[in-house]
C-alpha positions, 0 to 999 in steps of 0.5 A: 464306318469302322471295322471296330464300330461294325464289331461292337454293334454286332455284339451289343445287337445280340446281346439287345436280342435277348430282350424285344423278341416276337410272340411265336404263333400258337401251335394250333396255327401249322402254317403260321408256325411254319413261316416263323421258323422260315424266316428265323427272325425271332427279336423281328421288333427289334430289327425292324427298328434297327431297320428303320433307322437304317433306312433314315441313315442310309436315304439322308447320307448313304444314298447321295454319296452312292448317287454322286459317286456313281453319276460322277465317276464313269463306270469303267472306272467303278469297275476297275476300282471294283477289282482293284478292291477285290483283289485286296480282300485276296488274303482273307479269302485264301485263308477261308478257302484253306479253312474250308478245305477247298484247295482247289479254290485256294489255288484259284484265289492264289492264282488270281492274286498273283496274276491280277497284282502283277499282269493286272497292275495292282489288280485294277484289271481282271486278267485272271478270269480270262485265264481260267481262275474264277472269281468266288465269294467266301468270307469266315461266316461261310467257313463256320457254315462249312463247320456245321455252325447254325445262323442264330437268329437273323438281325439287322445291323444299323449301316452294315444291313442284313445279316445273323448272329453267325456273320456279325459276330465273325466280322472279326475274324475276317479283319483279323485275317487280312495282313492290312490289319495286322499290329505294328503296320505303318499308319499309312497301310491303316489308313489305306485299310481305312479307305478301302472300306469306305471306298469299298461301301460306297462303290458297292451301294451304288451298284445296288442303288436300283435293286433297292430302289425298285424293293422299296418301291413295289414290295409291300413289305421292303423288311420282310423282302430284304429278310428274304433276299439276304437268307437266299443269298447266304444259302447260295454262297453256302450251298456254292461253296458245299458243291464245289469239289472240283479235283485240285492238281499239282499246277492250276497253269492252263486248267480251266 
């Protein structure tokens, strides 16, 4: 899967919104009508087609791919692969902690960097959360969060999975962000970029092969369940991000 084939269906995704959007419940009905502004799901016909195509590319391809991978490689390796990988996403998370205005958290992903690429061979191991510099989540959806920027609607992207109309259309930003995808590289870096992501893809899914697995099997209504889990997810990373305004100093050396 492309970074380009990610951008465009998240684009054409909310365009499509405009039409198969869901009936609201009649305001006579409080509760009903409380429930459908909770799950902000207005174009639900829609993602849950997209959902169910998502599901038939994701049990025929994704899921014996992730299976393989994580049956056949051991899991020290996965997770050495994991941090390697991480570590390449650096960049792009430096630039939204600078954009959120956390310097205190751009000081850790700076530090992280250079020690893991250095002390940690390239990244493949984290010596930096030893050393005090805490690994975060952040991507340019949080950034506009930060900004005041609503959701929109939630959507569903076929491969890509649960989302809204704020992340999928800032997918782009984040790419445009990272040095690996900059105009006039070697095509070797591309292609490396190239096979980071699907690298990336595959070693995360596995990760979350039982997870899913154990919705799909016990939920009553996996989409509704999934639509639920994302929306908290966001909103804790958000949250996280809000809440972290730890005082930054001169050197983050030995500061915990």
């Amino acid at each position: 899967m492309s970074q380009g084939f990610v951008i465009r269906t998240a684009l054409l995704l909310v365009v499509a919104a405009l039409a198969g959007c869901a009936t609201p419940p009649p305001a006579s009905d409080p509760d009903a009508v409380a429930e459908f502004k909770a799950n902000n799901d207005p174009v639900e016909p829609m993602n849950r087609r997209l959902y169910a195509v998502h599901d038939a590319i994701d049990t025929a391809v994704i899921v014996p791919v992730a299976r393989t991978w994580r049956d056949e490689v051991p899991d020290p390796v996965r997770q050495h692969i994991g941090d390697f990988l991480d570590n390449t996403r650096s960049p792009t998370r430096f630039a939204n902690d600078t954009q959120q205005a956390k310097p205190r958290r751009a000081g850790d992903t700076l530090m992280r960097f250079l020690v893991n690429t250095t002390l940690g061979l390239g990244g493949l191991f984290d010596v930096a959360t030893d050393l005090g510099y805490p690994s975060h989540t952040t991507d340019f959806g949080i950034t506009l969060a930060m900004a005041g920027v609503g959701t929109g609607p939630y959507l569903f992207v076929p491969v890509m999975g649960p989302s809204d109309v704020r992340d999928a259309t800032t997918i782009g930003a984040d790419v445009v962000m990272s040095p690996l995808t900059w105009v006039g590289l070697p095509p070797a870096v591309k292609a490396f970029d190239y096979g980071r992501g699907v690298v990336s893809a595959v070693n995360t899914r596995s990760d979350l092969l039982d997870t899913v697995s154990d919705v799909k099997r016990t939920a009553l209504d996996p989409y509704a369940t999934f639509r639920s889990l994302y929306q908290q997810h966001r909103q804790a990373a958000i949250e996280a991000t809000r809440a972290d305004d730890r005082a930054t100093v001169p050197a983050w050396f030995g500061t915990p």
